[in-house]
C-alpha atoms as an extended CHARMM CRD file, in Angstrom:
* protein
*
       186  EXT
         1         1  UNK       CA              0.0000000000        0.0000000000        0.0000000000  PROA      1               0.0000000000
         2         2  UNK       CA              1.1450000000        3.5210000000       -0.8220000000  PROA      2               0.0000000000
         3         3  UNK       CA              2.6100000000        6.0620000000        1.4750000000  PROA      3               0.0000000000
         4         4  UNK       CA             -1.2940000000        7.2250000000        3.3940000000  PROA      4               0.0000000000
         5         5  UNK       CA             -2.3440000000       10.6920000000        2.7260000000  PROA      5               0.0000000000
         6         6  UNK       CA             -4.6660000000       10.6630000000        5.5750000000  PROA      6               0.0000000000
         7         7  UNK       CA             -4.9790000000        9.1720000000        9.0080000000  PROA      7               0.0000000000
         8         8  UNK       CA             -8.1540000000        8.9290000000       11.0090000000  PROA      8               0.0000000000
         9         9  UNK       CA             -8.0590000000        7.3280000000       14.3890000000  PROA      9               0.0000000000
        10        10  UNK       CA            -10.7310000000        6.2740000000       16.9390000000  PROA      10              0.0000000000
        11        11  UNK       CA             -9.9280000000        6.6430000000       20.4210000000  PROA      11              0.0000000000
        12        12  UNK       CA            -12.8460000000        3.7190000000       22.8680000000  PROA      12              0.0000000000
        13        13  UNK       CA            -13.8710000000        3.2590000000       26.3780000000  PROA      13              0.0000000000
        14        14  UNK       CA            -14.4440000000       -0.4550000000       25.8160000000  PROA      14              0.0000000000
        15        15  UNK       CA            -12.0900000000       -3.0010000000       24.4410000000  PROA      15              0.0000000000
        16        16  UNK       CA            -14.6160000000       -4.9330000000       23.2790000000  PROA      16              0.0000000000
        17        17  UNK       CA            -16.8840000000       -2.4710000000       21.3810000000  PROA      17              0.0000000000
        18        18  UNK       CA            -12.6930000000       -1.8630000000       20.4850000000  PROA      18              0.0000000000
        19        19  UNK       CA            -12.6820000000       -4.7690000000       18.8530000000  PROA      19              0.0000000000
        20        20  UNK       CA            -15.7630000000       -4.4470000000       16.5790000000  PROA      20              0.0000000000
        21        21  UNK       CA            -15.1030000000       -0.8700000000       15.8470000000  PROA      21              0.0000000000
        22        22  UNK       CA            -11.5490000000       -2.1450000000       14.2760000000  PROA      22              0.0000000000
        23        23  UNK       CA            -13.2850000000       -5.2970000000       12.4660000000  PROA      23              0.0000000000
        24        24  UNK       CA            -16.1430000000       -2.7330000000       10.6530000000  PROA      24              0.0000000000
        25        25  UNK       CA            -13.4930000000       -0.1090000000        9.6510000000  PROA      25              0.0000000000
        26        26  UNK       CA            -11.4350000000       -2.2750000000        7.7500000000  PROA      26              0.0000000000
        27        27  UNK       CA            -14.2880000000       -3.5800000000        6.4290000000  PROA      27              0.0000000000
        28        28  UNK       CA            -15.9760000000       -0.1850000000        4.9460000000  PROA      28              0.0000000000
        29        29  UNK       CA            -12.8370000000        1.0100000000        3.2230000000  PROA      29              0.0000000000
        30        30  UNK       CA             -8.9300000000        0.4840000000        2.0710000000  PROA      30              0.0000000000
        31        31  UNK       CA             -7.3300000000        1.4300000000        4.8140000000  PROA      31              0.0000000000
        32        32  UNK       CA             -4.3810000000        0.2080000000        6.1490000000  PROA      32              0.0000000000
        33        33  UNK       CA             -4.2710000000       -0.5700000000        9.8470000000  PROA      33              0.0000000000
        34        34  UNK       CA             -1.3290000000        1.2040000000       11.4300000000  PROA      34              0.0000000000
        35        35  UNK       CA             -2.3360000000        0.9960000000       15.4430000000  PROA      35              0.0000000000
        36        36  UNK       CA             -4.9430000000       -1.1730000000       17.3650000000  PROA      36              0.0000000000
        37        37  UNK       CA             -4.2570000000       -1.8550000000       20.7310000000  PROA      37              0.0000000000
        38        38  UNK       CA             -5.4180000000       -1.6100000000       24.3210000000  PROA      38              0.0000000000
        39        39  UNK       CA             -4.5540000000        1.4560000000       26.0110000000  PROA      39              0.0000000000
        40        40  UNK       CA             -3.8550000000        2.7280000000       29.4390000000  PROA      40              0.0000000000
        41        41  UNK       CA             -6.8980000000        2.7740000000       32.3510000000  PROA      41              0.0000000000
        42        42  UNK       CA             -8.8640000000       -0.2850000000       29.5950000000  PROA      42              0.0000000000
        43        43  UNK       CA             -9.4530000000        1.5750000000       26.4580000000  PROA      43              0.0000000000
        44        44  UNK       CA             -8.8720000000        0.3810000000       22.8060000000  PROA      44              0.0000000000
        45        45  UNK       CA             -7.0280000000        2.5660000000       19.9480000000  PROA      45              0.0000000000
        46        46  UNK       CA             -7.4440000000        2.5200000000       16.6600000000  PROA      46              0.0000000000
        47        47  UNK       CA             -5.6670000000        4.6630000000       13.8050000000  PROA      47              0.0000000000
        48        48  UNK       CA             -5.8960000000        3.8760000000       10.1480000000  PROA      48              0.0000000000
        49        49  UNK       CA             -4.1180000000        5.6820000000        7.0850000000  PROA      49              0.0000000000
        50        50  UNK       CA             -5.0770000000        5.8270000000        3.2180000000  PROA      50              0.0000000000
        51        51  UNK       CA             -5.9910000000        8.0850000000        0.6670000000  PROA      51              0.0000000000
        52        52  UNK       CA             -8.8740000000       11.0830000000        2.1500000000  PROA      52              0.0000000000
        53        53  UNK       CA            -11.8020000000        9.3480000000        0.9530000000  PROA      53              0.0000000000
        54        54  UNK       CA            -11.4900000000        5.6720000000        2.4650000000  PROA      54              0.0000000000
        55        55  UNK       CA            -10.0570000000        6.9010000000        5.7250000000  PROA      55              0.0000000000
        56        56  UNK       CA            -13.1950000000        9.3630000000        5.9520000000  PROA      56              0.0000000000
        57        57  UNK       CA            -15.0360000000        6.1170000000        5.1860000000  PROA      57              0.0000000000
        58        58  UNK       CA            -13.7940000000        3.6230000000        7.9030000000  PROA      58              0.0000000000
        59        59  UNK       CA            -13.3900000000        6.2890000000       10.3930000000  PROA      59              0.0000000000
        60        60  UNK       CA            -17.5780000000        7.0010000000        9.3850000000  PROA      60              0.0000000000
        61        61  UNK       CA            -18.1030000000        3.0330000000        9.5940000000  PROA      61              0.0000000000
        62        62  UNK       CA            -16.4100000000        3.1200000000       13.1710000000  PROA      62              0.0000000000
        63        63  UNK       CA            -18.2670000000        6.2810000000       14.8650000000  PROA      63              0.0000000000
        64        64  UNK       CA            -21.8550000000        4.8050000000       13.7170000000  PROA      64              0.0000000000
        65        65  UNK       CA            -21.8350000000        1.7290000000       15.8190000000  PROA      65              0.0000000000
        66        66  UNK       CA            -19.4550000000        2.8790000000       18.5230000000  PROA      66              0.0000000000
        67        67  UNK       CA            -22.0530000000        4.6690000000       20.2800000000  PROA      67              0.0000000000
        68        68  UNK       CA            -21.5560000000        5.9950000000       23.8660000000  PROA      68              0.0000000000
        69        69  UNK       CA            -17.7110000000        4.1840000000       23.6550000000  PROA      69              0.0000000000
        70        70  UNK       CA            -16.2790000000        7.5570000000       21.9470000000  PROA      70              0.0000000000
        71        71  UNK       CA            -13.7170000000        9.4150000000       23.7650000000  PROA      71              0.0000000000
        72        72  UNK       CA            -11.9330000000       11.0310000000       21.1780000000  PROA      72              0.0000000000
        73        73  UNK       CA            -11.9630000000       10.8790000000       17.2150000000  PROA      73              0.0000000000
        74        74  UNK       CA             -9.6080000000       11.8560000000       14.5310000000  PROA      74              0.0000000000
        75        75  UNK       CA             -9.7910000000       12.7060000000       10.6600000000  PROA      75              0.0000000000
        76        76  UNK       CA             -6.9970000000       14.2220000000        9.3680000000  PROA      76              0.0000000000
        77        77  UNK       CA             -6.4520000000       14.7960000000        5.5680000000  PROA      77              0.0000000000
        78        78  UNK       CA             -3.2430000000       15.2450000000        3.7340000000  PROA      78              0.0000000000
        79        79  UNK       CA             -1.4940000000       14.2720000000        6.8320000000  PROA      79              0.0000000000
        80        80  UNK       CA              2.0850000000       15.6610000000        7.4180000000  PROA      80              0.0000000000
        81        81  UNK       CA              4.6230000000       13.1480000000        6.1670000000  PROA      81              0.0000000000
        82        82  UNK       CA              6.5380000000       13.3410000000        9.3510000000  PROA      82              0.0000000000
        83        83  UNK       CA              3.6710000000       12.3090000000       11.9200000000  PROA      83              0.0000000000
        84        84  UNK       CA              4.2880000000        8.3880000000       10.4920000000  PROA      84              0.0000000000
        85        85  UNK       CA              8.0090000000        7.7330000000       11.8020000000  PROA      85              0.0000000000
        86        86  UNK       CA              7.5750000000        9.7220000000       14.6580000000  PROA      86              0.0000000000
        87        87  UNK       CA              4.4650000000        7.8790000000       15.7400000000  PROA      87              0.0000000000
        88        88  UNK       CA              6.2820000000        4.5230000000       14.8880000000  PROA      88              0.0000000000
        89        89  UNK       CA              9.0610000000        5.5480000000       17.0640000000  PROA      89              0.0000000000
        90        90  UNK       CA             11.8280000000        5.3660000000       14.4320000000  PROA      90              0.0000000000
        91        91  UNK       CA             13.1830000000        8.6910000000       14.3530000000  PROA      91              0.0000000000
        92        92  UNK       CA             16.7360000000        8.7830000000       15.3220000000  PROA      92              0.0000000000
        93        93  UNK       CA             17.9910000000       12.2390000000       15.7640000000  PROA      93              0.0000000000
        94        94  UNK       CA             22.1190000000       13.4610000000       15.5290000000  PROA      94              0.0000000000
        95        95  UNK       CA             23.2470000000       15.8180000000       17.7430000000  PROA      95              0.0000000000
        96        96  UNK       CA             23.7200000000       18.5200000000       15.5710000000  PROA      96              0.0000000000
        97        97  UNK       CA             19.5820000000       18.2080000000       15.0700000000  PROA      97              0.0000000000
        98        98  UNK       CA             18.5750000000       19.0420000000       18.2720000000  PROA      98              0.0000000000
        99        99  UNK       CA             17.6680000000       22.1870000000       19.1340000000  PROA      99              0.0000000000
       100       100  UNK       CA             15.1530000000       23.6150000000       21.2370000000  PROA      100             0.0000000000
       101       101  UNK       CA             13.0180000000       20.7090000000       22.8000000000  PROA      101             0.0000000000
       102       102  UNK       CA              8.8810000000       21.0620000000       22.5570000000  PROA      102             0.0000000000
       103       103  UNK       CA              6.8340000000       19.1660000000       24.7840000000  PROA      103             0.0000000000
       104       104  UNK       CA              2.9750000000       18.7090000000       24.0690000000  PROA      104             0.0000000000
       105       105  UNK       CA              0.9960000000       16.2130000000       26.3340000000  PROA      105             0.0000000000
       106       106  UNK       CA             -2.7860000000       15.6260000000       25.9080000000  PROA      106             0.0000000000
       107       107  UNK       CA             -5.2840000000       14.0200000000       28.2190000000  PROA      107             0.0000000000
       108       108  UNK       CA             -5.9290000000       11.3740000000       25.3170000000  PROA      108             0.0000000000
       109       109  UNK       CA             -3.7880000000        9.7300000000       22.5480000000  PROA      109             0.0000000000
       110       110  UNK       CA             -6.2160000000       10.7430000000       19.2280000000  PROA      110             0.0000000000
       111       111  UNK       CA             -5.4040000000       14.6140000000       20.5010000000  PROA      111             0.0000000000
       112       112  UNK       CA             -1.9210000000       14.5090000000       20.1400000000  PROA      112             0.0000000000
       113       113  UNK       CA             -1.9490000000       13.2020000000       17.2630000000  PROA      113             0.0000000000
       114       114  UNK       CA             -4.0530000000       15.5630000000       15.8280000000  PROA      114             0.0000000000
       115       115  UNK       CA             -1.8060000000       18.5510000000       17.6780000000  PROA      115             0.0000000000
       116       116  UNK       CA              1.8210000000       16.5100000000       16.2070000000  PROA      116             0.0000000000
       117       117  UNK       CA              0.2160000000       17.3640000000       12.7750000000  PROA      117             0.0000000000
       118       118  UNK       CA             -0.8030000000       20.5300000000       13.6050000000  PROA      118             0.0000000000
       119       119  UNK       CA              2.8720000000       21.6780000000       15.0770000000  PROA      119             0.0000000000
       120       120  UNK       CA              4.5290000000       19.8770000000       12.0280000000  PROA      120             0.0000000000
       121       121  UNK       CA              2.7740000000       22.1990000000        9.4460000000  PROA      121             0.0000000000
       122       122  UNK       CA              2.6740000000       25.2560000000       11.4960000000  PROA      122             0.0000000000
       123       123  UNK       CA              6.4890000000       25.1200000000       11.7070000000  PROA      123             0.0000000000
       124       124  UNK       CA              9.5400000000       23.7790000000       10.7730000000  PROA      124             0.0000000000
       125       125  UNK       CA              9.9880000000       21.7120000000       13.9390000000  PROA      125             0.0000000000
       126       126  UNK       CA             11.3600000000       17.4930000000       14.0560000000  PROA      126             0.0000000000
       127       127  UNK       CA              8.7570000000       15.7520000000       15.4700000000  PROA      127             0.0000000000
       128       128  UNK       CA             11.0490000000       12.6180000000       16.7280000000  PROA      128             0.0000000000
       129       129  UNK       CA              7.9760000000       11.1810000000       19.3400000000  PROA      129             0.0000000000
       130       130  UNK       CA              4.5400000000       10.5770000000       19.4820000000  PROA      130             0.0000000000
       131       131  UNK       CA              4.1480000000        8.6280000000       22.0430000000  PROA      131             0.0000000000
       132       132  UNK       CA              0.0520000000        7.3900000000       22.7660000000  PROA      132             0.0000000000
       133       133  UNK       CA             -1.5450000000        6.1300000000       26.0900000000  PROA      133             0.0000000000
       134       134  UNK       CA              0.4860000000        3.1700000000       26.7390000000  PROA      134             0.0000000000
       135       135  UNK       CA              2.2990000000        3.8080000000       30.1820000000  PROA      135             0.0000000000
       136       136  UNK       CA              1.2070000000        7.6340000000       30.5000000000  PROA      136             0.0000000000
       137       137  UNK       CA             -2.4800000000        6.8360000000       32.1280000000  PROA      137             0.0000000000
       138       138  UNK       CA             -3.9580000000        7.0170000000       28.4290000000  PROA      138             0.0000000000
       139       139  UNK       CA             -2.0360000000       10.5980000000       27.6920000000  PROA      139             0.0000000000
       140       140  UNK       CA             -0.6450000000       11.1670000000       24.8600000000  PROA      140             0.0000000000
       141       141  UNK       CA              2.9150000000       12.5370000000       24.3810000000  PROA      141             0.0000000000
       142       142  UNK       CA              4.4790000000       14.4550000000       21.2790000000  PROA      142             0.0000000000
       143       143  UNK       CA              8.1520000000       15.6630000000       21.5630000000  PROA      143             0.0000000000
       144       144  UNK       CA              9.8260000000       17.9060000000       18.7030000000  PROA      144             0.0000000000
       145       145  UNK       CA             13.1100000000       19.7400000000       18.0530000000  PROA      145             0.0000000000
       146       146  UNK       CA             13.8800000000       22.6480000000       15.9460000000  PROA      146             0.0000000000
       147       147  UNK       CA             15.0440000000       26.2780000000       16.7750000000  PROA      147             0.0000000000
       148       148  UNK       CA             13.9430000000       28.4660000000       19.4060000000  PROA      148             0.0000000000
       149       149  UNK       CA             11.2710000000       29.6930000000       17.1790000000  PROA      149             0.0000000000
       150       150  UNK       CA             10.2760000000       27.4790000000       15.4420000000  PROA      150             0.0000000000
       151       151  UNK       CA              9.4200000000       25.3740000000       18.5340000000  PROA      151             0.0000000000
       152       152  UNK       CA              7.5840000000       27.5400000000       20.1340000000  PROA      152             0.0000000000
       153       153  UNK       CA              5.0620000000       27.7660000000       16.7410000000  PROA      153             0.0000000000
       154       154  UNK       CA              5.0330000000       24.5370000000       16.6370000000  PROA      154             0.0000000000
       155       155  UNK       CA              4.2020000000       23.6940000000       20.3650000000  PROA      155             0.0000000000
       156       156  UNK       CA              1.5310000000       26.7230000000       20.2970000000  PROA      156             0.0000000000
       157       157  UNK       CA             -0.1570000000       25.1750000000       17.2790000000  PROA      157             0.0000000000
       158       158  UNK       CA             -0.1950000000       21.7240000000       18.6660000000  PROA      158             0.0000000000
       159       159  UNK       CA             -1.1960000000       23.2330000000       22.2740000000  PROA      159             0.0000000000
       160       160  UNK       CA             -4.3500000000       25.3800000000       20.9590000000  PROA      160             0.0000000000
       161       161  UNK       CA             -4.9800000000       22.0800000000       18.9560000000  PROA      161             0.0000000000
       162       162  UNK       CA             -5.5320000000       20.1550000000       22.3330000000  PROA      162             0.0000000000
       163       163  UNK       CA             -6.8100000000       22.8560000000       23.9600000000  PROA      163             0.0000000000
       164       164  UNK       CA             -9.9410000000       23.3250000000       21.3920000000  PROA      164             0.0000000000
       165       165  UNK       CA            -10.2980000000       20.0160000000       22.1290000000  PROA      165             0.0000000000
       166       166  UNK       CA            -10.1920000000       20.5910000000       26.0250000000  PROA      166             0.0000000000
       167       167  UNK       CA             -7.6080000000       17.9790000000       26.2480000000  PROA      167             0.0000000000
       168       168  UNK       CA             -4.4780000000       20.1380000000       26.8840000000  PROA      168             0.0000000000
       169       169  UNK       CA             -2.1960000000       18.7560000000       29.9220000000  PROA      169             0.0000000000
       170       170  UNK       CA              0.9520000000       20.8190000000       29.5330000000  PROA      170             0.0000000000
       171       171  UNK       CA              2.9100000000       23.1760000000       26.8510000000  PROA      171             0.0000000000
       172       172  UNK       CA              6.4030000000       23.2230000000       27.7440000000  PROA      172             0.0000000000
       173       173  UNK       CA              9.2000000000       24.5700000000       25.7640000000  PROA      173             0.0000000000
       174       174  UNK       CA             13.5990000000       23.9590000000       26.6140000000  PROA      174             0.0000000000
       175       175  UNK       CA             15.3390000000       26.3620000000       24.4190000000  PROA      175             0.0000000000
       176       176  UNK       CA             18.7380000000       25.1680000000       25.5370000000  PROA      176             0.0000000000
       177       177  UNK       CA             18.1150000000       21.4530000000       26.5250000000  PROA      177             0.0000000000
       178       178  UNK       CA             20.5950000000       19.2450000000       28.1650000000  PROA      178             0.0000000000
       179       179  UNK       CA             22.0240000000       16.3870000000       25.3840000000  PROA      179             0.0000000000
       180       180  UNK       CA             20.5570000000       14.0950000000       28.4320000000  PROA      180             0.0000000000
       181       181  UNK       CA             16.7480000000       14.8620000000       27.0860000000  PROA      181             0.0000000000
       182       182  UNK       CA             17.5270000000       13.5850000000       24.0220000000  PROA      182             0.0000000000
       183       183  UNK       CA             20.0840000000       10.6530000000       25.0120000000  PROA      183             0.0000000000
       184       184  UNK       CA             17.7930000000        7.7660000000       24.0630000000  PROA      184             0.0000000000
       185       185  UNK       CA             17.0110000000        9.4610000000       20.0940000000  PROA      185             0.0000000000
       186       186  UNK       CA             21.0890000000       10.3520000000       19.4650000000  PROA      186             0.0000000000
């Protein structure tokens, strides 16, 4: 399957509905399943990618029989190409990089997400983590690099993001980080 152009994601309350939910959305469309797990405090996640139109369609499929199971819910066309390795954990950064360290954390995984695409096109920031739910109490993490200014754009787009969403924990910005922060990515 090609590189996905979108990337919808369906955050549950129930594992089981969880497991449904997944089963109907890659029925409905041509997706490509990227994430479906159990989450943090006994949810279930779910993100798909592919082109606008199936991802609208399985993310549709999901919502209509998910019912009172919705915590959070993502569409999110023409994606930002640097979202997929940074939520797949395989960005490896060299010290000469790292910059200025940006720190968005959500109260859900879908919301960051959703605020690591938003920071990645409103500046020209690394994102290097996006880290969702599992061993953060079902928060949702998104670390970025970059200069001074540019990661404090980015980390203000992905923060008003989150906060529209009313799922903004923190906003934090290092411009002169440690190399200890970033140890475990050099």
């Amino acid at each position: 399957m090609p590189t996905p152009t979108a990337i919808g994601a369906i955050e549950l309350s129930s594992i089981g509905i969880g497991y449904r939910i997944q089963d109907e959305m890659l029925k409905a469309a041509s997706v490509e399943l990227l994430i479906a797990r159990t989450i943090c405090s006994g949810k279930y996640l779910i993100i798909v990618g592919g082109s606008v139109s199936d991802v609208e369609a399985a993310v549709r499929a999901g919502l209509a029989s998910a019912g009172e199971a919705i915590i959070d819910q993502l569409i999110c066309p023409n994606v930002h190409e640097s979202v997929f390795p940074a939520l797949g954990q395989s960005v490896l950064l060299r010290p000469e990089e790292t910059g200025a360290l940006g720190v968005v954390e959500t109260f859900s995984g879908v919301s960051v997400l959703a605020a690591a695409d938003v920071a990645a096109k409103a500046a020209r920031v690394t994102l290097f983590r996006i880290h969702m739910a599992m061993a953060l109490g079902g928060k949702g993490l998104c670390l970025m690099t970059g200069s001074v200014a540019d990661v404090r754009a980015g980390v203000q787009a992905a923060a008003e993001e989150a906060r529209k969403r009313g799922l903004l924990v923190s906003e934090i910005v290092i411009p002169r980080p440690s190399r200890e922060l970033f140890a475990e990515y050099l």
